[in-house]
N, C-alpha and C positions, 0 to 999 in steps of 0.2 A: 591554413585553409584546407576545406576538405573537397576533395574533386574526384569521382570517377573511381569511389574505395580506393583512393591517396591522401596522403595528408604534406601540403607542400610546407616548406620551412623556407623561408623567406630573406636573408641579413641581418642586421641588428649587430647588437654590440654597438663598435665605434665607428661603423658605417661599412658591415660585410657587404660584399656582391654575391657571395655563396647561393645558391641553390640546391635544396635536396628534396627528393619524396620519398612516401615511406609506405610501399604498398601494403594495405593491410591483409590484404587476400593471400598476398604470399608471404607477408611475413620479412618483408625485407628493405635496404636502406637503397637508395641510388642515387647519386651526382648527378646533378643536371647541369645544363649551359647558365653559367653567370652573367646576373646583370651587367646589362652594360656598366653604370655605375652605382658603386655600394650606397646601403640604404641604413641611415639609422634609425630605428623606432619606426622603423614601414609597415602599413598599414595596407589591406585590397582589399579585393574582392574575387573570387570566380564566377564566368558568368561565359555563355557558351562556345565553350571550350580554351576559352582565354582566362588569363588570372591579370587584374591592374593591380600595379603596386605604386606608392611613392610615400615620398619620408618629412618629415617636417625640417628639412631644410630650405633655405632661401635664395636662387628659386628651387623651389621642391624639384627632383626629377622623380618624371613618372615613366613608366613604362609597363609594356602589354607584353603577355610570355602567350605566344601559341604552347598548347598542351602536344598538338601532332608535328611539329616538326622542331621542338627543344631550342626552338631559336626570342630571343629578347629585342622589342624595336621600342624606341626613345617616343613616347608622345610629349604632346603641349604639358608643360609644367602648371598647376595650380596657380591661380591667381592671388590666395591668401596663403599665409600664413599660420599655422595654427597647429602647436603641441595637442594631441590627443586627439585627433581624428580620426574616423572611422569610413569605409566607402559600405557602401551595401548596391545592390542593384535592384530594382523594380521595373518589371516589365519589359525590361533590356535595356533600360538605361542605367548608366552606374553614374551614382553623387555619392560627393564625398561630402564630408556631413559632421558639423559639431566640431571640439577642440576648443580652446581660451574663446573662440568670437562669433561660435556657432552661426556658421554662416554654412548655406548648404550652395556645392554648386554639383554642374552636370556635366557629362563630358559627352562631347559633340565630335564621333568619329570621323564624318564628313568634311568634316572643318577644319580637324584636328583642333579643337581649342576646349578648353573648362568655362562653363558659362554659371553667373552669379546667377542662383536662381532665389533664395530669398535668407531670410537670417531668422532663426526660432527667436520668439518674444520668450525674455524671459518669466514672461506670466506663466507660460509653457510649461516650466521646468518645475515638478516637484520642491515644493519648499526649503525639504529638505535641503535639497541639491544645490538650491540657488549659489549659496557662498561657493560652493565650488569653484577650482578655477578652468572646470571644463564641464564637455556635456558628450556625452557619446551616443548611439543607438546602433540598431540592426535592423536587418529588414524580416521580416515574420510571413510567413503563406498559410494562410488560413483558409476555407472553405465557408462557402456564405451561412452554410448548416452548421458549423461550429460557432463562428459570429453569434446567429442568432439563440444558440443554448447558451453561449457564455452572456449574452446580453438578456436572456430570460431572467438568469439564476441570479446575475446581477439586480437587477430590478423585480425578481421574482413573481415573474409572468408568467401563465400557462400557452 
């Protein structure tokens, strides 16, 4: 993930806790605070000034990395299950999203809990895509004046 001209590196492998960033401005590597616990195939987001990470294990551990003080705290574990998932955030909320059962849910910092918010129809997905055995996405920021040129040229409207 990219934060703040950094690029943070995350665990993986057979379930690292490692942490590293990679400033690009200076050109240089850095060791950060380790997960609490290791992550395989982890997945987040950054979103201000925090990074969510968590891994498709059962229960998933998640957790939140403050960017200002290098330190890692444990949130609510995911409610499903699901190889190939993706978190993206909108508007300050962060779902995590798609995987085998593309189910999207949201995480409720107040609460501390991951809340079931709905599940993509498959009618959704690209036909291609269908047989797949996942689904992923991102979140995009687009401007309403871009929207409407792509939606012009699209349907070729003046």
């Amino acid at each position: 993930r990219s934060v703040d001209n950094s690029i943070y590196v995350l665990g993986g492998g057979f379930g690292s806790a490692y942490v590293d960033r990679f400033d690009t401005l200076q050109n240089k590597w850095e060791e950060l605070a380790d997960m609490k616990i290791g992550k395989r195939c982890p997945f987040g987001v950054a979103s201000q000034g925090k990074i969510f990470v968590a891994d498709n294990n059962y229960p998933s551990s998640c957790e939140v990395y403050s960017i200002d003080t290098n330190e890692w705290q444990l949130i609510a574990s995911l409610n499903f299950r699901s190889f190939w998932r993706t978190m993206v955030c909108v508007n300050g909320t962060v779902y995590a999203v798609g995987g085998q059962n593309c189910i999207v849910e949201s995480y409720d910092p107040t609460m501390n809990q991951w809340i079931e918010k709905t599940s993509i129809p498959k009618e959704m997905i690209p036909e291609e895509e269908q047989e797949s055995t996942f689904f992923k996405c991102c979140a995009l920021k687009l401007s309403r004046k871009v929207l409407r040129d792509i939606w012009r040229k699209r349907f070729k409207l003046k």
